[in-house]
C-alpha positions in Angstrom: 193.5 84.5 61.8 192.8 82.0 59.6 189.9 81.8 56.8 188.4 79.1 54.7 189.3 78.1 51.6 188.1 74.3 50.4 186.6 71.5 52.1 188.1 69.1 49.5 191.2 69.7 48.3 194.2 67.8 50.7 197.5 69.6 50.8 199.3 66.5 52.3 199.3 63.4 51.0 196.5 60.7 52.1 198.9 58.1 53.6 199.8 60.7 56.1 196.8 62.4 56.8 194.9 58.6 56.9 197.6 57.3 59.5 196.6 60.1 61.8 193.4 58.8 62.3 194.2 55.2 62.3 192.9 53.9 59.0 194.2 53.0 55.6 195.0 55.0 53.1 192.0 53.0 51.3 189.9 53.5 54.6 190.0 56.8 54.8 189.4 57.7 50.5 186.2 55.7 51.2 185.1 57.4 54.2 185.7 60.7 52.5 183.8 59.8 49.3 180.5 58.7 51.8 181.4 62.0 53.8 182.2 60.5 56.9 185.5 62.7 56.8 184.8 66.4 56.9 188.2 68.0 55.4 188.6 72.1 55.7 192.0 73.9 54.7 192.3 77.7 55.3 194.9 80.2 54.8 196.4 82.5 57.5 196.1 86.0 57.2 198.1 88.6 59.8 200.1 87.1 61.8 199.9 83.7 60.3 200.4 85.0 56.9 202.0 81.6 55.0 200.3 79.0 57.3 197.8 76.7 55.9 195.5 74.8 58.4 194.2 71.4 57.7 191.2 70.0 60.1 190.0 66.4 58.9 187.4 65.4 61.2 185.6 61.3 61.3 182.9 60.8 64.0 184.5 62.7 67.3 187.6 62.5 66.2 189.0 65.7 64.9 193.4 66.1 63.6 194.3 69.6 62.7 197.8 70.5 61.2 199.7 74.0 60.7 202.1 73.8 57.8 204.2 76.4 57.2 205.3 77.9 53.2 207.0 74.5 53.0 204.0 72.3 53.1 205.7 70.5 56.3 204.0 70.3 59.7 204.8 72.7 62.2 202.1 71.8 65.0 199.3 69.3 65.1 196.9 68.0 67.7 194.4 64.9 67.7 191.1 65.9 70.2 188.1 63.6 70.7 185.0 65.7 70.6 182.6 64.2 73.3 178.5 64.5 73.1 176.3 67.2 71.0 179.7 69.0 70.4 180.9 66.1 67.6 177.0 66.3 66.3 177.2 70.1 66.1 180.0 70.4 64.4 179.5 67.6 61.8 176.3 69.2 61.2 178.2 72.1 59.6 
């Protein structure tokens, strides 16, 4: 299980987190600052004790990262949200 814990502070850097969703590093500070880019990290708890969970989401496009301890990446996904799905959840 995993539970919230910011919506602004990035535990990777921005170069890496900004090439995942295909924009500059410059792109994507500037989408974030006009909150275009909704950023949530949570901590695990249980089973996922030590993971960290990073979601960065711009229009329907949603990346989410598992780091372990280490701060490295142990499983990520891109999804495109389609129709009132992206609107709902932006609307968060």
């Amino acid at each position: 299980m995993f539970a919230a814990v910011s919506t602004s502070n990035l535990i990777l850097k921005i170069e890496d987190i900004a090439d995942r969703l295909g924009l500059t590093p410059k792109d994507f500070e500037r989408y974030r600052q006009l909150r275009l880019i909704l950023v949530l990290v949570e901590t695990g708890s249980g089973e996922h004790e030590g993971l960290t969970r990073l979601t960065c989401q711009l229009g329907n496009r949603v990346w989410e990262a598992v780091l372990g301890s280490d701060q490295q990446i142990t499983h990520e996904e891109t999804r495109f949200l389609r129709g009132r799905l992206s609107q709902a959840r932006r609307s968060k």
